[in-house]
N, C-alpha and C positions, 0 to 999 in steps of 0.2 A: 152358446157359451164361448168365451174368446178363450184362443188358444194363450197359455201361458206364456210368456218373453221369459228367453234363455238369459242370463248372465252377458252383459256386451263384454268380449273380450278386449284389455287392453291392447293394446299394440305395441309392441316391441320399440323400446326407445332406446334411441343410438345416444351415447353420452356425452355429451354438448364441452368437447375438448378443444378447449383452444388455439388456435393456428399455431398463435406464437409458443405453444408450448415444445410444439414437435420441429420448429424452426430450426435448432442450432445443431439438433443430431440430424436434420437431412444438410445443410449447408456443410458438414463434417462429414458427411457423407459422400456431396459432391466434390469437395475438397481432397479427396482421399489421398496417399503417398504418391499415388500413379498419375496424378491428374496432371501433373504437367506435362507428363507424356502422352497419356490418352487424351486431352482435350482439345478442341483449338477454340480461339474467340468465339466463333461465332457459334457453335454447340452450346460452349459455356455462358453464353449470353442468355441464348434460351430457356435453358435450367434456370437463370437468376432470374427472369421475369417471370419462371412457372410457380417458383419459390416463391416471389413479391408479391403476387396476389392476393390481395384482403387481408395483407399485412400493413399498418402504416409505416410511412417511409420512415420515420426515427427510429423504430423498432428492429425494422430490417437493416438501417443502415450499422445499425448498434450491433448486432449479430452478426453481419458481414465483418467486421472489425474484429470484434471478440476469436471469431472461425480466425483471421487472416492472423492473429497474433498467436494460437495457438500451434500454426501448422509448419513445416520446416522449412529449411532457410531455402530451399532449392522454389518451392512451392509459393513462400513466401514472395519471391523474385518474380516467378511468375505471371501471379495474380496482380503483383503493381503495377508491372506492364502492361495486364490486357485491362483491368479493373476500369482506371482514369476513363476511358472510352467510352464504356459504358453506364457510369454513373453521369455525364456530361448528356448523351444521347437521350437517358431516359429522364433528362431535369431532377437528379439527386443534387445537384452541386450547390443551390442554393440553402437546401435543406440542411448539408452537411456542413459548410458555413453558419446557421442558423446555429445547431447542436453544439460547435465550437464557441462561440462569442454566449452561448445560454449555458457554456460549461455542463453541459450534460455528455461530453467526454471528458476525461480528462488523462494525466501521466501519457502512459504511451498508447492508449487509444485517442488522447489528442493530437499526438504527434503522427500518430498514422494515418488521421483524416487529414492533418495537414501535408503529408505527405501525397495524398492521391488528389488535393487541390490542386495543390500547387502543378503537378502530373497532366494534371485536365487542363492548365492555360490557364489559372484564375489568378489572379490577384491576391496572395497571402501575408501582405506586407500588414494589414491592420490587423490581422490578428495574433501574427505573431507575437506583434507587439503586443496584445492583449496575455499571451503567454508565457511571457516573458515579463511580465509585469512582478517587483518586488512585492512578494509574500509576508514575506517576514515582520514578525508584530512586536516579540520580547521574550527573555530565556533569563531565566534565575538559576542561580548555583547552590545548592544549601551543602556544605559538610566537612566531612575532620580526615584525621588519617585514619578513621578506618572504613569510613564508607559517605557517599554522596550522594546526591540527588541533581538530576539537570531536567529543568522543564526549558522546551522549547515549543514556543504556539506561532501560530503564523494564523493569514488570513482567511478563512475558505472560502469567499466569497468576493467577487469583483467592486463590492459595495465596500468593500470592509468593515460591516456591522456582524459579520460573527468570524469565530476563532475555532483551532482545532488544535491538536498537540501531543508531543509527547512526552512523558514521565519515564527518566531511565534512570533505575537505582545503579549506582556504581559501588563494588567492594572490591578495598585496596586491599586485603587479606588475603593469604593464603586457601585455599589452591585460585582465588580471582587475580588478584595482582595486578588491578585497575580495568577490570571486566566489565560489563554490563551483564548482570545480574537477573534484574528483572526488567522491565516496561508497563509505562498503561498508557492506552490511546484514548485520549477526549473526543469524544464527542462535542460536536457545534454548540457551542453557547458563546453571546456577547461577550466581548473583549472585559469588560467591569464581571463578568458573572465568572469567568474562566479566572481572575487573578483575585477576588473574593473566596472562591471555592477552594483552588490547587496553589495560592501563593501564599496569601494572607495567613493561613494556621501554620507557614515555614516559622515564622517569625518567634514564634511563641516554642518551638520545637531549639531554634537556636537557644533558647536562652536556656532554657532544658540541658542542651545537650552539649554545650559550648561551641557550637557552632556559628558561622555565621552567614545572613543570605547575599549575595552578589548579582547584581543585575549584571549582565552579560549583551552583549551588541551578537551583530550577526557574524561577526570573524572568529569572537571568541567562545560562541555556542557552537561553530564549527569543528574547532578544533577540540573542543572538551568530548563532542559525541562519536567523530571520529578516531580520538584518540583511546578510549574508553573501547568502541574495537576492534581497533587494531591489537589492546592486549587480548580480545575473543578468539581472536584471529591465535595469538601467537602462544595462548595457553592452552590450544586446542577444547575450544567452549562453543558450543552451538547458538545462535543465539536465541533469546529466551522467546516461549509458544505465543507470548503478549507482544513480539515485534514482528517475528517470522512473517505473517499474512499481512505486512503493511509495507511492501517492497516499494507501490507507488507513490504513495504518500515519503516515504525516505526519500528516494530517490528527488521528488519532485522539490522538497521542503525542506532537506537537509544537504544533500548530495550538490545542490543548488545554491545553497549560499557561497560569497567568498572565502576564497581562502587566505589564509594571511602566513606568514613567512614561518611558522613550527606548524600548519594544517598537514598533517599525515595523511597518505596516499590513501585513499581507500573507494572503489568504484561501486558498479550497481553490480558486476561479477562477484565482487567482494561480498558481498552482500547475499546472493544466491548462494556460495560458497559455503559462506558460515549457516546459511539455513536450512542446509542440508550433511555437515559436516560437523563433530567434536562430540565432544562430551552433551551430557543432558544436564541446563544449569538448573533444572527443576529438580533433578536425582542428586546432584548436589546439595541443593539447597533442603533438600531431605534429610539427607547424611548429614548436614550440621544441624537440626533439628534434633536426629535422632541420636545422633552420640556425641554431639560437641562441635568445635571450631574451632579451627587454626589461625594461631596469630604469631606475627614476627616482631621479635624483641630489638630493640635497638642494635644491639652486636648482632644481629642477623641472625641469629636461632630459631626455630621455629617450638611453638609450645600447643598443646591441644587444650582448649580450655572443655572441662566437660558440660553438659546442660542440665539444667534442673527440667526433667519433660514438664513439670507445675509452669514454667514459666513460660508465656510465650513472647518473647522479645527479642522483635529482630531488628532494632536498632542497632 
């Protein structure tokens, strides 16, 4: 009689974790506060080739970027010094050219690859020009004295067949006093699909509301979204949780265009500033929801209109 078979034991399986998951906490790890002191090139070289293994080169170059912009200015300095060397020595430079011109950097992770090019001896005269290339597609105005609407869409693609953008509601009322309110950021759609969706139903709001829509060039969609917060800035207002996380995108698509002779000062510090700084326009815009709204009468008085909670109209 054959002996009975025991149950085969499984075998203990290790859980099939990604390189690239644990990448950007060891690169931040190597990176630490101390590293410009404790490091020198050639240590620090070896850590980045232990790290690159059976990562692909866009993925590791993408995470080196990400670490180098995260870390402090002293560190910062460091790394672009010794960095150039050896992305040059280990043939990254082609690759990180490739990832610029294929826009798979972009704001100031393009500028920082172009940075450690240009570093390396290369040639970044064509791309820059590729980064430099006018964005800018069209920007409508819709509204009255007591509150506005500015879309501004620009290109996101080198092809110029799709559009991105932003929606900034502006209220001239009390406590805003030519604020930015609220925001929405578009997502990519074809330039006809993006002014179909977010332009075309202004039209019909005008006639509604007595308003009316204005198409705006690149000078004067500068100065409307700039101006709008500078009063964020000066009514101490934070700016709203729908703009806050889109600093690159400002900076690159707005902060970017000209300026023309009434553009108000306003930088990418500015910009951090107000996104960390003022009132909450969300908890405002609560507070006139929940008990009313303040509006200024032509003699300058200020009056609280109350709300019907039935209604919701925030026209």
């Amino acid at each position: 009689m054959s002996k009975p078979q025991g149950k085969k034991r499984k075998k203990d399986r290790q859980p099939n974790i990604p390189m690239t998951t644990s990448l950007r906490p060891r690169l931040v790890h190597l990176l630490n506060p101390q590293a410009d002191a404790e490091l020198d090139p050639p240590t620090f070289f070896a850590e980045l080739d232990a790290l690159a293994k059976g990562v692909k080169p866009e993925i590791f170059l993408q995470a080196i970027i990400a670490t180098q912009l995260d870390a402090s200015d002293s560190l910062r300095d460091w790394i672009d010094d010794a960095l150039p060397s050896w992305l040059r020595e280990r043939n990254y430079l082609e690759t990180l050219r490739t990832m610029v011109a294929r826009e798979m950097v972009s704001g100031e992770q393009e500028q920082q690859a172009l940075t450690w090019l240009e570093a390396a001896g290369g040639d970044v005269s064509d791309l820059v020009a590729l980064v430099q290339q006018d964005t800018f597609y069209q920007a409508y105005y819709n509204g009255n004295e007591m509150q506005a609407a500015l879309i501004i869409l620009w290109y996101a693609n080198r092809q110029q067949t799709r559009v991105r953008g932003f929606n900034f509601l502006i209220d001239f009322q009390p406590p805003w006093d030519g604020s930015v309110k609220d925001n929405m950021y578009f997502g990519q759609r074809t330039p006809e699909a993006a002014i179909r969706e977010f332009v075309e139903p202004w039209y019909e709001q005008a006639r509604m509301y007595g308003t009316s829509v204005k198409s705006l060039d690149a000078v004067a969609a500068k100065q409307k979204a700039l101006t709008a917060l500078t009063c964020n800035r000066e009514q101490n207002i934070r700016l709203p949780a729908d703009l806050a996380p889109y600093r690159e995108p400002f900076v690159r698509h707005i902060l970017s265009l000209p300026d023309g002779s009434d553009t108000p000062v306003f930088s990418a510090e500015d910009f951090d500033y107000l996104r960390d700084h003022g009132q909450s326009p969300e908890m405002l815009s609560r507070n006139e929801r929940m008990f009313g709204y303040r509006t200024r009468m032509p003699d300058g008085k200020e009056l609280v209109i109350m709300r019907d909670p039935e209604l919701d109209d925030d026209w």
